[in-house]
VOGU-3710 file (C-alpha; in Angstrom, 3 decimals, decimal comma):
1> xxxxxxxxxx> 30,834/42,540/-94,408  32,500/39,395/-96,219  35,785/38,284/-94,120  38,563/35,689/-94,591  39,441/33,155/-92,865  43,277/34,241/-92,758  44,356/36,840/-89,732  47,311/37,822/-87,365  47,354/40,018/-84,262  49,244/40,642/-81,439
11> xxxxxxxxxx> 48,694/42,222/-77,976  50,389/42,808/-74,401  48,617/44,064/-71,202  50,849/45,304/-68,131  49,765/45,589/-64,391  51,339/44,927/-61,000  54,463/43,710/-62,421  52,753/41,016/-64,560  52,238/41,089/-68,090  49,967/38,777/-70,657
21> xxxxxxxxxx> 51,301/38,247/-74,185  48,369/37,014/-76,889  49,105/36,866/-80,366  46,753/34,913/-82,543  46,603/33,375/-85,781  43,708/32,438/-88,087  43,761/30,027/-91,316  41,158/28,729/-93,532  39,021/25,685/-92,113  35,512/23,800/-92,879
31> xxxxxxxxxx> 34,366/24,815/-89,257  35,498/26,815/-86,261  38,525/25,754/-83,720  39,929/27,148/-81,342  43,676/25,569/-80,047  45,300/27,773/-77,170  48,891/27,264/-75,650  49,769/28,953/-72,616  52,382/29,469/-69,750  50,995/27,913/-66,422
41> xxxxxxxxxx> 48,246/25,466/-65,454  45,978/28,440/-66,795  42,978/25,953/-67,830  40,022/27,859/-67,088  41,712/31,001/-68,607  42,038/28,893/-71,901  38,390/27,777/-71,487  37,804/31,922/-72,015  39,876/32,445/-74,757  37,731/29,763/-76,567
51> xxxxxxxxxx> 34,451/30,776/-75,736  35,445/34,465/-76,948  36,862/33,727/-80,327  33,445/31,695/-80,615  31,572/34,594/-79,998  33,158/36,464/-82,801  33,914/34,034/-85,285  32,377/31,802/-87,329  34,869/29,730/-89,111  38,469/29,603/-89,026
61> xxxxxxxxxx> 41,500/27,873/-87,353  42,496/29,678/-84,699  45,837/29,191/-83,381  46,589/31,129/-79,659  49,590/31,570/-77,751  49,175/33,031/-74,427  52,600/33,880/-72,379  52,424/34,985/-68,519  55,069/36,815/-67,554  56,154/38,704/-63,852
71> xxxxxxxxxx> 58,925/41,131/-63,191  61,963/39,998/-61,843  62,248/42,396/-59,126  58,942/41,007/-57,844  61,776/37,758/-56,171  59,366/34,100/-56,081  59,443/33,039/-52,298  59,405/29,266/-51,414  57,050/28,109/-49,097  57,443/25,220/-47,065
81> xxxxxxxxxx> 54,658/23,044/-46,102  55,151/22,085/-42,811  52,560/19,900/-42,157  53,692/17,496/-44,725  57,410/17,830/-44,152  56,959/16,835/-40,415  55,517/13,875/-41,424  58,307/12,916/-43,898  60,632/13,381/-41,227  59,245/11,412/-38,644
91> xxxxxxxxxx> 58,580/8,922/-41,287  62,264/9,034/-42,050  63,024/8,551/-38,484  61,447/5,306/-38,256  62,667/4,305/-40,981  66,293/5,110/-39,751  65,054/2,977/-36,521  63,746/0,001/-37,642  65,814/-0,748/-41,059  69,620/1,423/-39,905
101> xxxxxxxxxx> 68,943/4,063/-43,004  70,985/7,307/-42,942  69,160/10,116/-40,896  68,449/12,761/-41,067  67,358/12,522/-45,340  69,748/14,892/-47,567  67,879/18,195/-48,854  68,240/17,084/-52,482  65,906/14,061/-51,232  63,940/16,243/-49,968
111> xxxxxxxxxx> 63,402/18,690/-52,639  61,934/15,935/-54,931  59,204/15,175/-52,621  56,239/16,043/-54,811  54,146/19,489/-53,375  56,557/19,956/-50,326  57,441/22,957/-51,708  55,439/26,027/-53,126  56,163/29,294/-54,964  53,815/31,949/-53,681
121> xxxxxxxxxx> 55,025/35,519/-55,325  55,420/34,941/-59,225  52,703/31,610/-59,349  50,554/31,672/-62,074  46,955/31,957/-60,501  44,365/32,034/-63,344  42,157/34,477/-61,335  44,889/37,165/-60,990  45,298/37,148/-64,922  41,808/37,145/-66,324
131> xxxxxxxxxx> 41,563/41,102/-66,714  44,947/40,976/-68,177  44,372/37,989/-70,365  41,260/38,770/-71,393  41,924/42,644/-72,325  44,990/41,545/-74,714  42,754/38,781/-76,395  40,445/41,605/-77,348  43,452/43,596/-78,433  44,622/40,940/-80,686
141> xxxxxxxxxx> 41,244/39,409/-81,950  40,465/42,937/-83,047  43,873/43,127/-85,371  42,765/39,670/-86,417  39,209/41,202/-87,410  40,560/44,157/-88,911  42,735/41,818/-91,375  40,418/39,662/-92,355  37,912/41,829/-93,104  40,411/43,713/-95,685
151> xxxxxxxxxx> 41,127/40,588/-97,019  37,680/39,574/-97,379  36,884/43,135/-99,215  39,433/41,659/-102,130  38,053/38,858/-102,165  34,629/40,266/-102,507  35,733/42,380/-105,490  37,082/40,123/-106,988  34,501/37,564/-106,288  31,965/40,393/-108,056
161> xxxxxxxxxx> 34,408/40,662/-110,826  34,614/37,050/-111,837  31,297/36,736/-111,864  30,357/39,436/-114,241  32,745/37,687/-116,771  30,665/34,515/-115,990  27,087/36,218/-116,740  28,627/37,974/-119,666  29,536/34,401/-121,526  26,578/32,996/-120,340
171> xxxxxxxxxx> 24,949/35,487/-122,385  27,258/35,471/-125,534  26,366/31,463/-125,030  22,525/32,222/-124,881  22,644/34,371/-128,419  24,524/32,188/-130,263  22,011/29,177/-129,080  19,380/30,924/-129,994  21,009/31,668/-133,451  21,735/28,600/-134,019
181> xxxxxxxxxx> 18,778/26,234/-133,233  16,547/26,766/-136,554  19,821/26,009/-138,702  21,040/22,886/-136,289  16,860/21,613/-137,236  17,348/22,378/-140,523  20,504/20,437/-140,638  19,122/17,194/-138,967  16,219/16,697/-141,732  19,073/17,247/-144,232
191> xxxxxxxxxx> 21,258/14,651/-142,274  17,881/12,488/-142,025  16,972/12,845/-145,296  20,719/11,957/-146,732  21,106/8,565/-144,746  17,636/7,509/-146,077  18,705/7,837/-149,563  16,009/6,305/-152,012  13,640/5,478/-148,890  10,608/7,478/-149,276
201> xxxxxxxxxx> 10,274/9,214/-146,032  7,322/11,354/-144,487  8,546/14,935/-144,385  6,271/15,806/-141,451  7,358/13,154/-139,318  11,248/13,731/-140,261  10,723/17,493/-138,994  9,026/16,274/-136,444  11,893/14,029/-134,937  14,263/16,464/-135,509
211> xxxxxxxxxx> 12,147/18,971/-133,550  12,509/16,847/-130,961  15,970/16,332/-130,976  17,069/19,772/-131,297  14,535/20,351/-128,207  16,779/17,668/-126,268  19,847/19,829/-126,758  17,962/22,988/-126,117  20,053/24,933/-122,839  17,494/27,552/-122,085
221> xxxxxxxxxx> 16,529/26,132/-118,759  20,368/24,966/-117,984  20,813/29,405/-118,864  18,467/30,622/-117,033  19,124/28,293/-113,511  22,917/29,951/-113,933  21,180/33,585/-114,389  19,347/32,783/-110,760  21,993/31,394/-109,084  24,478/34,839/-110,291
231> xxxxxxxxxx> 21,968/36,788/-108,832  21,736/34,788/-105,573  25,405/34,323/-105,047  25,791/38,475/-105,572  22,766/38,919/-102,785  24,679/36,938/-100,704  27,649/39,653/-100,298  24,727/42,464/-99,647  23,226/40,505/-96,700  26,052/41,274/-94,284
241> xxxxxxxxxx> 25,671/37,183/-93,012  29,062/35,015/-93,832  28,913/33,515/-97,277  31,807/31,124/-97,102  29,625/28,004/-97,018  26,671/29,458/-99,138  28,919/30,807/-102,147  30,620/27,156/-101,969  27,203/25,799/-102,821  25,856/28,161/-105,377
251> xxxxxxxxxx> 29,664/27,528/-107,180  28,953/23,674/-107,365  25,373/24,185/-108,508  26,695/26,618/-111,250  29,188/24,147/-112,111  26,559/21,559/-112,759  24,970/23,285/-114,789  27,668/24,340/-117,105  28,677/20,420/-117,412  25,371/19,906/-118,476
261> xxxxxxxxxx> 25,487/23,242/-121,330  28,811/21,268/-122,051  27,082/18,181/-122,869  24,487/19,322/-124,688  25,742/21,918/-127,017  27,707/21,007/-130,517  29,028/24,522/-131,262  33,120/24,640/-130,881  32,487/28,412/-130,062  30,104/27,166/-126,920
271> xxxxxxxxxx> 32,041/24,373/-126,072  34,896/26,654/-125,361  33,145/29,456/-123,636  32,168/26,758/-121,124  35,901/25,946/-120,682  36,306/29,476/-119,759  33,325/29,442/-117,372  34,628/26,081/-115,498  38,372/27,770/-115,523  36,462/30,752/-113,644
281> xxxxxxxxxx> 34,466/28,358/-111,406  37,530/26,592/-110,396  39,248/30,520/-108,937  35,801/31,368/-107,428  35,635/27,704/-105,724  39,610/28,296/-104,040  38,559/31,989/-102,995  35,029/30,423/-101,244  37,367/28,422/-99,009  39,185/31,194/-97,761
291> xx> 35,673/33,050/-96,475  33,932/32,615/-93,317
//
């Protein structure tokens, strides 16, 4: 199924008093990242969050938010490590000995010892959130699936749409070249024929030059490269494989092609046909970019 690159959804999981938040966001991008922001020195937790959305995605900017929450009922308690403090004090001691410092230290010198203190209920430990984490990512991801993929069905339909107007003036463009070309020949050896004035000129070799010619400004094989690539581009929505990338291809190659019909043909009725076809190119190219 063809799916955008632009998605929202939000989840919460709840257990043992603590409760993971995950709401997600998804915009258009060449490739697929993954940025996550989270409460907590939850690293490794992140490093799943990534590796999921990779396994379900294949393009997009993905923008996480992860929040860790306890209840406050569940009161943190402060652990003191005595080990460390015991040193500090006896190191304070000496101190106070040998150089007449104030002793014993003041707690608020204390308290910005680095890890002399420790909160043990309400600490973030990424092992006691991974079911949480992970169940409200799959929430979430699966809102952000869900929206994309009725995105993408628009833009599929509409895709389909645009592109039946394209093979439709490609064909109004094909009959009136066809119409055309023995008149345009017939119009060069009386163009020829003109310029020479009084020069006697070999009437065989004058049709012949202008066969050539109107050969050089013959689109037929310019036509029928667009015909394959239409029919390419609408197997590509049937194959159930993204078609971001491929349908931004087969729109440039398409495009070439109608620069070169442009080129080549005189008629004001062609010229603006391809106009129209290059206006339509130009919607199909912005709606590619928004499909993984």
């Amino acid at each position: 199924m063809t799916m955008s690159m632009t998605g929202y959804g939000r989840a919460e999981r709840s257990e043992d008093g603590k409760t993971a938040c995950v709401e997600v966001k998804s915009v258009n991008h060449r490739f697929l990242e993954v940025n996550v922001k989270s409460t907590g020195k939850l690293f490794a937790v992140e490093d799943c969050v990534r590796k999921t959305v990779k396994k379900r995605f294949e393009r997009g900017y993905f923008d996480i938010n992860v929040v860790l929450t306890v209840d406050e009922k569940d009161e943190p308690e402060v652990v003191i490590q005595e080990p460390l403090l015991k040193g500090y004090m006896k190191a304070a001691r000496e101190m106070s000995e040998n150089y007449g410092l104030s002793y014993p230290p003041a707690f608020g010198e204390l308290i910005q010892i680095k890890d002399l203190f420790c909160v043990k209920n309400g600490e973030v430990i990424p092992g006691d959130w991974n079911g949480l984490v992970g169940s409200a990512l799959c929430d979430s991801l699966e809102q952000v699936e869900t929206t994309r993929k009725n995105e993408g069905a628009l833009t599929e339909s509409e895709t389909l749409e645009r592109l039946d107007g394209i093979e439709k003036t490609i064909g109004i463009i094909s009959n009136e070249h066809d119409s055309v070309a023995d008149v345009r020949c017939e119009k060069l050896i009386e163009r020829i024929k003109k310029l020479a004035g009084d020069i006697e000129l070999d009437d065989a070799r004058i049709a012949q030059e202008a066969a050539i010619l109107v050969d050089k400004a013959d689109i037929s094989e310019e036509l029928m490269r667009m015909r394959s690539h239409l029919v390419q581009v609408k197997n590509l929505f049937g194959s159930g494989a993204p078609v971001g990338r491929k349908l931004e291809f087969f729109i440039q190659e398409i495009n070439r092609e109608t620069n070169t019909i442009g080129s080549k043909t005189i008629s004001p009725e062609a010229t603006n046909m391809v106009v129209q076809i290059k206006s339509e190119l130009e919607k199909l190219r912005e709606q590619a970019q928004n499909l993984e």
